[in-house]
N, C-alpha and C positions, 0 to 999 in steps of 0.2 A: 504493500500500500504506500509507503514510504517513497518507492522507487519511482512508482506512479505520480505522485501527488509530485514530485521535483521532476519528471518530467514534461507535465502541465505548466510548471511554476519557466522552466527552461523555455518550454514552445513561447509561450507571451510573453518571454523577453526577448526572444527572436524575432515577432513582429511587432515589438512596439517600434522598434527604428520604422518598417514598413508602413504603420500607421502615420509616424509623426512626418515621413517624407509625404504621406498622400495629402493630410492638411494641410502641408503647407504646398503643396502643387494647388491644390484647392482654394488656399485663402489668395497667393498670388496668380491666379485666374480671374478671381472676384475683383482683386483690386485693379487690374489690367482693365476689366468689360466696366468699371466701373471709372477709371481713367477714359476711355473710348466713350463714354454715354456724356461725358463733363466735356472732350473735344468736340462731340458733334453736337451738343445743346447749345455752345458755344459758337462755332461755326455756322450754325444753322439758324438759329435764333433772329437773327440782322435777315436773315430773306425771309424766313416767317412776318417778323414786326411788317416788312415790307409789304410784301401781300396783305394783310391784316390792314396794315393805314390804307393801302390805294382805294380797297374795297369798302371802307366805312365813312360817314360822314367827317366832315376836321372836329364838329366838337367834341366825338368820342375819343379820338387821338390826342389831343390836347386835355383831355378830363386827368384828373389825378386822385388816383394810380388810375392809368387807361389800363380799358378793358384786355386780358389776351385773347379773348376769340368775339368775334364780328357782333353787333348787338344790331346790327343793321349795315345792309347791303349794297351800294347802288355802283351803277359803270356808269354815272354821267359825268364822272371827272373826264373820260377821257375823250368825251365828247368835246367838252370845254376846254380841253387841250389843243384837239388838234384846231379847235376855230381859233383858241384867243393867239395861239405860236405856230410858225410854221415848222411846227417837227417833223409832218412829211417831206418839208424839203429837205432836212438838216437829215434826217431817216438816208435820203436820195444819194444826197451828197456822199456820206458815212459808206451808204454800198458802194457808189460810183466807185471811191478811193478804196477801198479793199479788195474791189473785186482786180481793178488796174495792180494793186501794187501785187497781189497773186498770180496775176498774170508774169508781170515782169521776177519775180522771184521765180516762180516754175520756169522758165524759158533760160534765166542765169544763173540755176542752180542745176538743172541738169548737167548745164555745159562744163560747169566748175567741180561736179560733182563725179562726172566721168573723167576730167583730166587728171583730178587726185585719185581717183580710182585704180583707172584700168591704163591711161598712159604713164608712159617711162619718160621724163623731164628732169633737165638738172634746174634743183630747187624746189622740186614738188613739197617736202616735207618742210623747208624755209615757209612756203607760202598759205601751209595749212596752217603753220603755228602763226603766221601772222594773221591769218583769219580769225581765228581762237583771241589774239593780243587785244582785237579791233574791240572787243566784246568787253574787254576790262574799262572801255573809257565810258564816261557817261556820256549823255546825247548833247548835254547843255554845254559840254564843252566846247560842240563846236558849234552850236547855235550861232553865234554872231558871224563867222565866216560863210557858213553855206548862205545866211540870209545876205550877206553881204553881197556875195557872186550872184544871186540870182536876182538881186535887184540889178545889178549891171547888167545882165544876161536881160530884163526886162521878163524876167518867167514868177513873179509873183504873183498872187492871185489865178492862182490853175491849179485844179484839181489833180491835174497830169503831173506836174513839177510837186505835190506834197506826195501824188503818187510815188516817185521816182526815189526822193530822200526816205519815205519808209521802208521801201524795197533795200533801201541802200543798207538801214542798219538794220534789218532782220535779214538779210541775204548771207551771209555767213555760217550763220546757223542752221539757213536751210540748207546749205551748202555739204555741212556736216552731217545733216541728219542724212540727206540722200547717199551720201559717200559712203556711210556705214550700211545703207542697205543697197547700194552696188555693189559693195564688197562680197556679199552674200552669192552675185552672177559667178558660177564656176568660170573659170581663165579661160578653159578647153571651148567652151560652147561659144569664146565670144573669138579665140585663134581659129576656130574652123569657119566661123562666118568671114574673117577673113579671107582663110583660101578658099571659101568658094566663090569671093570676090567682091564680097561688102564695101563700100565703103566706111568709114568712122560714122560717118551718118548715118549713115544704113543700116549698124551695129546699134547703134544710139536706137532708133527709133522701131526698127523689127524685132531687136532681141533686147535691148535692158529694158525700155519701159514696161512690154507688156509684162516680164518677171518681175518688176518691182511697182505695180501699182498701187500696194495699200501705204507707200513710202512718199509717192508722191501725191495721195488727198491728205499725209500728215502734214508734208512742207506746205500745200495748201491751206490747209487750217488755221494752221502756226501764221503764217502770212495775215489771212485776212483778219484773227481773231488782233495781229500786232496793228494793225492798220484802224480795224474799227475802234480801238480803245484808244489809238496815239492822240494825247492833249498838247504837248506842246507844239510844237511842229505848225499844229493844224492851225493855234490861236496866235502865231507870228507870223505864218508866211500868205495867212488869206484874210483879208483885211473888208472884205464885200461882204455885207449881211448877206445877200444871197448863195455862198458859196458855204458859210458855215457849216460844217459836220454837226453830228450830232452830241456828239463829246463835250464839242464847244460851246453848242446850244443851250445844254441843259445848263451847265455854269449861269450861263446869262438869265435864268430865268429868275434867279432870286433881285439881279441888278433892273429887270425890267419893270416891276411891281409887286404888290401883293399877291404872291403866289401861292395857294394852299397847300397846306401839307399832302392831301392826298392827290394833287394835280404833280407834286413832285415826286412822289413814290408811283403816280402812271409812267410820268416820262422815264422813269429809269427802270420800270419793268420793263416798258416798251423797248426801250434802249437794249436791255439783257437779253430778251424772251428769242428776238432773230439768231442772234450768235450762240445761244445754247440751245435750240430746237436743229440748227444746226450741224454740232458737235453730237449732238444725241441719236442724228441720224446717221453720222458717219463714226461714230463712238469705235468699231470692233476692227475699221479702218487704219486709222490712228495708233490705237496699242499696237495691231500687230507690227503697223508702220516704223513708229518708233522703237518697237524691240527688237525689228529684223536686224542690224547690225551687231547688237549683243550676245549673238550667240556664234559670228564668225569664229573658224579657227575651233 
């Protein structure tokens, strides 16, 4: 009985370490999903408020402590939006420049993206690292030259020319993202297109894009989503109320008048709702795009 009873006494000291590992797997699980629930109330909360102000009257918003879920309904703010401001044009403008400065990023990011790629150049690796350099400086450094030049150039006020400077400094990066996912093109498939008599172009356009196209709706996105949010840029180099983006719009609307709280929380849903309905449709695009490079080698 003896032997018994100290071998009982033995097992449950064996698993108490086993025990004491699983509560504490357990309690730092708890504390983890409970770090994760404080990030994303946090994070989320500000587009919650958001939606919540656009959709209720301003006295609800402005009561204290304002309500957190809707005591009452209306979409006439964004009625009285689009009549009393022209955010459809500022809307216009906003795509006009994003869909240009995508264009012009896709067309000089493939080209820069296949020379670091798959051509052999001396200084290829000099010029990737200064693409990457270009990326450490901020934009406002060179604010006063680029404006400078292009009032001499007589190219201020154009949509095309704030096109062009956006493309200018998100082109790098697209540069980068595409490189990593041509790098992905096996060598072999792109030496035989040669001997069967390709051109560089011809290789370019028959054989890497259609292998890398969820790489180039990511440089795409990247582009337009850098275009439709650019504020400085837009409110230096376009001086024409009618040319205004939308970026720059909404700014103005606190200096134009009395503007209500929930007429401001329309224009900046409206402002968000195109470029994330966007994203959300080309969502599985994108990861893959942006991952394709990470798993070369």
């Amino acid at each position: 009985m003896a032997e018994i009873t100290e071998n009982r006494r033995g097992a449950n000291i064996h698993h108490a370490p086993d025990r004491q590992r699983q509560m504490q797997r357990m309690l730092g699980k708890a504390a983890l999903n409970g770090l994760v629930i404080v990030v994303a109330l946090v994070t989320f909360f500000p587009i919650y408020w958001m939606l919540v102000s656009t959709f209720q009257p301003n006295e609800y918003t402005l009561h204290f402590p304002p309500p957190l879920f809707p005591k009452e309904i209306t979409v006439r703010q964004f009625a009285e939006l689009f009549v009393n401001h022209p955010l459809a044009l500022w809307l216009r403008n906003s795509f006009v420049i994003a869909i240009l400065t995508m264009l012009i990023c896709m067309i000089l990011s493939i080209m820069g993206a296949y020379a670091l790629s798959s051509l052999r150049w001396k200084g290829r690796n000099l010029f990737g690292l200064f693409l990457l350099v270009t990326q450490m400086l901020p934009e406002i450094l060179v604010l006063i030259p680029i404006y400078g030049i292009f009032r001499r150039l007589d190219l201020l006020n154009s949509l095309t020319s704030l096109s062009v400077i956006d493309a200018a400094f998100i082109l790098p990066i697209c540069i980068w993202i595409l490189k990593g996912v041509f790098d992905t093109v096996p060598p072999e498939v792109l030496d035989a297109a040669v001997v069967d008599g390709c051109t560089q172009l011809s290789v370019v356009w028959r054989i890497v894009l259609p292998l890398t196209g969820p790489g180039l709706v990511a440089v795409a996105v990247v582009a337009f989503f850098f275009a439709w949010n650019e504020y400085l840029y837009a409110s230096i180099m376009l001086g024409q109320a009618q040319l205004m983006p939308a970026s720059v719009g909404l700014s103005t609307l606190k200096a134009i008048g009395r503007t209500p709280v929930e007429q401001y929380m329309a224009a900046g849903l409206t402002f968000a709702i195109l470029p994330v309905a966007f994203y959300l449709f080309m969502q599985r695009y994108i990861v893959s795009g942006l991952t394709a490079g990470a798993v070369k080698g």
